[in-house]
C-alpha positions in Angstrom: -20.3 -27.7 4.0 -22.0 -25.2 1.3 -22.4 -22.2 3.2 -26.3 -20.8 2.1 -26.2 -17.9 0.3 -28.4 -14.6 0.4 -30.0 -13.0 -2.0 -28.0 -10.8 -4.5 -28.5 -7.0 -4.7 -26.8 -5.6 -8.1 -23.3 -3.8 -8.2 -23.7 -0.4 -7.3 -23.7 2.4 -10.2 -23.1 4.9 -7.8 -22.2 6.2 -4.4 -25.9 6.0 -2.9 -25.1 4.0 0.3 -28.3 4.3 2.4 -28.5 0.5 2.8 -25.1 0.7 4.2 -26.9 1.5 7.1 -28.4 -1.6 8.6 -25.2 -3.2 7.6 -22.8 -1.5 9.6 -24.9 -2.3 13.0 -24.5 -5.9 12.7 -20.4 -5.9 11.9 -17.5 -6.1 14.5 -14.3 -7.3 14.0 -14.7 -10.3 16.5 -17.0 -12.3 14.5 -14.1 -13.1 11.4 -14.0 -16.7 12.9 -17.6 -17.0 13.5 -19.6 -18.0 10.5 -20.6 -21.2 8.7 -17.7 -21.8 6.7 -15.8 -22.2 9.5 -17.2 -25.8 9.9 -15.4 -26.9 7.3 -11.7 -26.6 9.3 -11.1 -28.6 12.2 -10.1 -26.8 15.4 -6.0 -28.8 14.4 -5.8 -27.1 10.5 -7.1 -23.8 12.2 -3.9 -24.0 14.4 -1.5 -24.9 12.1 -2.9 -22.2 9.4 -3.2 -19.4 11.8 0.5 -20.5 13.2 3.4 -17.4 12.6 6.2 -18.5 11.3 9.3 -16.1 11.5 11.4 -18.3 8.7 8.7 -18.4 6.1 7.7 -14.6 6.6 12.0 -13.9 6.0 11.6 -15.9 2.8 8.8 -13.5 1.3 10.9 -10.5 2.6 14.3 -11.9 0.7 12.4 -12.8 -2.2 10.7 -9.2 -3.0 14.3 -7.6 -2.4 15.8 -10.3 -4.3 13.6 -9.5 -7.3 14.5 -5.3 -7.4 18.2 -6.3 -7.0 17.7 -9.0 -10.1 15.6 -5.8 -11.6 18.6 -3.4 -10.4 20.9 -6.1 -12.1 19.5 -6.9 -15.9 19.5 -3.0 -16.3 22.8 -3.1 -14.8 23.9 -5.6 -17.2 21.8 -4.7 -20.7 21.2 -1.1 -20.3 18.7 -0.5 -23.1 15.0 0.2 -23.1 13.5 -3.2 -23.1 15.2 -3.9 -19.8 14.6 -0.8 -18.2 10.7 -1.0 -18.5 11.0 -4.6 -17.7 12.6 -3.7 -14.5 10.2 -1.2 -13.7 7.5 -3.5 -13.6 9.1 -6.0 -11.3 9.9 -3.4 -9.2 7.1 -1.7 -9.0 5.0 -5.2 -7.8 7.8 -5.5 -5.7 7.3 -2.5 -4.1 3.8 -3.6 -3.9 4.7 -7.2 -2.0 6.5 -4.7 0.5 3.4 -3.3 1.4 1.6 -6.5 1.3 4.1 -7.6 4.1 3.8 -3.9 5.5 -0.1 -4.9 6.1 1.1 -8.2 7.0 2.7 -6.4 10.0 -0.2 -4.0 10.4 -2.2 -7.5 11.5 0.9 -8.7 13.8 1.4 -11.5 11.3 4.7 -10.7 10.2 6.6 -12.1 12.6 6.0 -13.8 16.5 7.5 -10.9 18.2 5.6 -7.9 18.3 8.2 -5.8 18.7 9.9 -7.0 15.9 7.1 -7.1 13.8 6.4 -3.7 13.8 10.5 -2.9 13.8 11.0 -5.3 10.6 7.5 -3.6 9.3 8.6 -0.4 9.0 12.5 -0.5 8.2 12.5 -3.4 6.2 8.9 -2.9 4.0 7.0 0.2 5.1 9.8 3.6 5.0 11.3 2.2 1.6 8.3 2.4 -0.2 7.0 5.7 1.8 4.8 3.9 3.8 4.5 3.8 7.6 3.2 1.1 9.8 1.6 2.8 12.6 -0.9 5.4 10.9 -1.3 2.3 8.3 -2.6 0.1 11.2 -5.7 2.0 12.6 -6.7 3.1 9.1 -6.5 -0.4 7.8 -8.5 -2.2 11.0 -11.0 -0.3 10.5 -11.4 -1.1 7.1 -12.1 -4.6 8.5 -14.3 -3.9 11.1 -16.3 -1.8 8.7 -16.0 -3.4 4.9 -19.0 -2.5 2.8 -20.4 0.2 5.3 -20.7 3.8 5.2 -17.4 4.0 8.0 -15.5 1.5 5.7 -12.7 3.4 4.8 -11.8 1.5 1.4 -15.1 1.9 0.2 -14.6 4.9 -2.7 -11.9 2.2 -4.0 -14.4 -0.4 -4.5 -17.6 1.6 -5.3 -16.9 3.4 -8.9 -16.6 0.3 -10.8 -17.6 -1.1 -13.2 -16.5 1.8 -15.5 -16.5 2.0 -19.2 -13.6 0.8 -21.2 -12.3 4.0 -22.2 -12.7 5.7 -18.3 -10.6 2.3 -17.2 -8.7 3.5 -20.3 -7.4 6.8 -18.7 -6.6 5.1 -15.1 -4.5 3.2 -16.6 -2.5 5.8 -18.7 -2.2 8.2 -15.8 -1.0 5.6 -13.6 1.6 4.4 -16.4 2.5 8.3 -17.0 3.0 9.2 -13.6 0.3 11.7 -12.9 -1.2 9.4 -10.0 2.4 8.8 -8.5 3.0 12.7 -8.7 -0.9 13.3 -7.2 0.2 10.1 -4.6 3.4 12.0 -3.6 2.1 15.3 -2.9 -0.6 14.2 -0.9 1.7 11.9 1.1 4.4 14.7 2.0 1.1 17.3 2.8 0.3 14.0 5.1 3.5 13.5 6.7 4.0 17.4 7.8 0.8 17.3 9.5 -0.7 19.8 6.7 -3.4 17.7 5.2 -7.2 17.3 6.0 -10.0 14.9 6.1 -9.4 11.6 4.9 -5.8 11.5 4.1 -4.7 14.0 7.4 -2.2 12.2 9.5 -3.9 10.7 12.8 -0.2 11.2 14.6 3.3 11.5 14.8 2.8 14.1 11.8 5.7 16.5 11.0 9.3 16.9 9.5 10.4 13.7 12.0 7.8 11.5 10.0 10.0 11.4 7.3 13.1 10.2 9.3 12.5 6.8 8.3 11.8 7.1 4.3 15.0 9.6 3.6 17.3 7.0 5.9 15.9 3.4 4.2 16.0 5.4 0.4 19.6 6.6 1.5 20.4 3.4 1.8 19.2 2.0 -0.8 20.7 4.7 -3.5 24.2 4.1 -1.1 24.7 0.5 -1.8 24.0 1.8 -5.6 26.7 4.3 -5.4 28.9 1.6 -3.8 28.1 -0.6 -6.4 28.7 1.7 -8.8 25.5 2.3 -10.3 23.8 5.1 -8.9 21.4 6.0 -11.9 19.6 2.7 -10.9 17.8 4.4 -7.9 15.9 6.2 -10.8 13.9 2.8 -11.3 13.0 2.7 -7.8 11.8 6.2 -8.1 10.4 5.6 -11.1 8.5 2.6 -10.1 7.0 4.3 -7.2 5.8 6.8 -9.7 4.4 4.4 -12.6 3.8 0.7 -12.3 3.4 0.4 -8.4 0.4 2.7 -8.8 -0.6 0.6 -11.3 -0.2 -2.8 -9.5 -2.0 -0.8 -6.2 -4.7 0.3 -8.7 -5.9 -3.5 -10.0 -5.6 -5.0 -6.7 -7.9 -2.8 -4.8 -10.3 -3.2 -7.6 -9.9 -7.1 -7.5 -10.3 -7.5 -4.1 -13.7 -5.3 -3.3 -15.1 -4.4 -6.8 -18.0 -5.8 -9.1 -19.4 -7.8 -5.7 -22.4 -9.7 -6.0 -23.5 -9.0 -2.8 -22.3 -6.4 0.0 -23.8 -8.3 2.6 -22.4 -11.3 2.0 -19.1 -12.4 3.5 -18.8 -15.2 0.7 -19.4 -12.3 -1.5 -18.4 -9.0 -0.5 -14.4 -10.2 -0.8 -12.5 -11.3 -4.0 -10.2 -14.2 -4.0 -8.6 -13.6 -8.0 -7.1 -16.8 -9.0 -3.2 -15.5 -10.3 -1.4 -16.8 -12.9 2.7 -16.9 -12.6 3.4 -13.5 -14.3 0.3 -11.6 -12.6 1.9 -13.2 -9.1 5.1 -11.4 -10.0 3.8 -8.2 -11.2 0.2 -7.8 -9.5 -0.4 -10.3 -6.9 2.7 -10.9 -4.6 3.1 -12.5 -1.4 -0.4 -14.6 -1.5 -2.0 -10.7 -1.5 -4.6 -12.5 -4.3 -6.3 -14.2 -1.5 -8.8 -11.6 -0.1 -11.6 -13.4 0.0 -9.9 -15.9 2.5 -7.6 -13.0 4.5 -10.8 -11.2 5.1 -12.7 -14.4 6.4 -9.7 -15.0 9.2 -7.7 -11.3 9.0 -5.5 -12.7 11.8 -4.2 -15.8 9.1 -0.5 -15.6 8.0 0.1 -14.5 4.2 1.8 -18.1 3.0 -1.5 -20.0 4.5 -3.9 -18.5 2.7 -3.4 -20.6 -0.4 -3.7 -23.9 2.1 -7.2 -22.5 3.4 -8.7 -21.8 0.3 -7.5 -25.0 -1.0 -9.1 -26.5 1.8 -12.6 -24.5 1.6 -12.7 -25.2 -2.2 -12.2 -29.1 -1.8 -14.5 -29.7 0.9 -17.6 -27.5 -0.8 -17.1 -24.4 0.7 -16.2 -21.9 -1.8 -18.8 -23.3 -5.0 -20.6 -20.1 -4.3 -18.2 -17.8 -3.5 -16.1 -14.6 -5.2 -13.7 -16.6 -6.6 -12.4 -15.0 -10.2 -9.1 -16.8 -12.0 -7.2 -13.7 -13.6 -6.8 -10.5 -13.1 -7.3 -9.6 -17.0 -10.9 -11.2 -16.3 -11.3 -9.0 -13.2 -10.2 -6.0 -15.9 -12.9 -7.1 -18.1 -15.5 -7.0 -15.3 -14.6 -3.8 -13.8 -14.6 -2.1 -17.6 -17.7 -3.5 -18.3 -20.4 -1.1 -17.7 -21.8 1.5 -21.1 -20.1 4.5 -21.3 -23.9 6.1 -21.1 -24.0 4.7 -17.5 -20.8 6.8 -17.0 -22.0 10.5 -16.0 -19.1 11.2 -13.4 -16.4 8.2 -13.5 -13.0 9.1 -14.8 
């Protein structure tokens, strides 16, 4: 079934949000399961996609820490500059599939037991990369309950673009420098001590005891290195953090809510980006590429979101939906716009 769509408003140019309005009174978080498109799945496939299961989500943690110890390896083994910026990219989209699994948890998708979950969540893919589950997990449901509205959290990610080639330009270069790792970093340690405001101020458990669980997973981690031999290898994991995982972060918020058609529409307002096998190791891992489908049923585990959008697309579903193949297309779109129509984007 072809789900009937509205009529389109334009991208946005701006931050003028006014219409946001009328919007946000008619979205809650219990209606992901309640639109057309669910017609499409019988009640059995909407079982067996939603079903956890603990095995496959251990496969998608062993493979991202697979992939930094390969990284951690080749340099290892060729120690010359070709290797190290190799490895820096894999790690860094590593680092990025940790935090896809990190939000995984945040939806109580990781794994069957909550308590688990949320333990495996944190140690495993949240404190390594300097993340943390449970401030993570009110921030990002809201985000749901609220995409495209004023209280939409995520919405200054989505909103600037499309920019002008050279303003995507300069993103890029001061994520590939560092300067947005170094801005990233300061504001996270001002967040974890409790000294931020606004936006980015803690909403608990703020202080020197929030970083408990980022020095023990990194001491770790630059332990077995030492053990190993090779302590200057931690350097790429810092040096990831600081470079290409801003990067890979970067592109994917801009694929997964930028350039929409229509706000309003839920076929619409979400980006499923069609990823080939080397964006799916640097910029789309752990099924994270599906966003058009996650958002539809947030409560759907990472490894069946390929199976439901297969699904939607064969049986009619998704003819008129976001639905881009490539992230160098979604570049193009979001660096489309004049540089005239460019006043304040940087």
């Amino acid at each position: 079934m072809v789900r009937r769509r509205r009529s389109r408003t334009p991208a946005l140019p701006c931050r003028r949000t006014g219409w946001l309005n009328e919007l946000g009174a008619r979205r809650y978080p219990g209606r992901v399961m309640a639109e057309r498109w669910r017609d499409a799945l019988s009640d059995a496939e909407m079982a067996d996609l939603m079903r956890i299961r603990d095995a496959r989500a251990w496969v998608s943690i062993a493979v991202d820490w697979a992939l930094v110890a390969a990284a951690f390896a080749l340099v290892a083994r060729w120690p010359n500059p070709l290797t190290v910026v190799l490895a820096i990219f894999v790690i860094g989209g590593r680092q990025l599939g940790l935090a896809v699994l990190m939000h995984e948890a945040s939806h109580r998708t990781l794994l069957r037991d909550r308590r688990w979950n949320d333990v495996v969540g944190n140690w495993i893919c949240a404190y390594p990369i300097w993340s943390d589950l449970y401030p993570y997990r009110p921030y990002h449901l809201r985000h749901h309950a609220k995409n495209w509205t004023e209280d939409d959290p995520d919405l200054a990610l989505a909103m600037p673009f499309p920019v002008s080639r050279a303003s995507m330009r300069r993103k890029i270069l001061r994520d590939l420098s560092g300067r947005t790792g170094w801005k990233r970093l300061r504001a996270t340690v001002r967040r974890d001590l409790g000294i931020s405001k606004g936006r980015a101020k803690r909403n608990f458990d703020a202080g020197v005891e929030a970083l408990k669980g980022v020095v023990i997973t990194n001491v770790i981690l630059l332990g077995i290195l030492v053990a190993l031999g090779h302590p200057a290898l931690y350097l790429l994991w810092v040096g990831a953090w600081l470079t290409t995982y801003s990067l890979a972060m970067r592109i994917r918020s801009i694929a997964e809510h930028g350039m929409v058609a229509d706000p309003r529409d839920d076929m619409q307002n979400s980006r499923t980006t069609i990823a080939r096998w080397w964006e799916r190791l640097l910029l789309a891992p752990n099924r994270v590429n599906f966003h058009l489908e996650h958002h539809l049923v947030m409560a759907m585990p990472h490894y069946s979101l390929p199976r439901m959008h297969r699904l939607l697309r064969e049986r009619g579903v998704l003819e008129d939906a976001n639905v881009t193949r490539g992230y160098l297309e979604v570049l193009r779109l979001a660096s489309a716009a004049p540089p005239s129509a460019l006043a304040t984007a940087d």
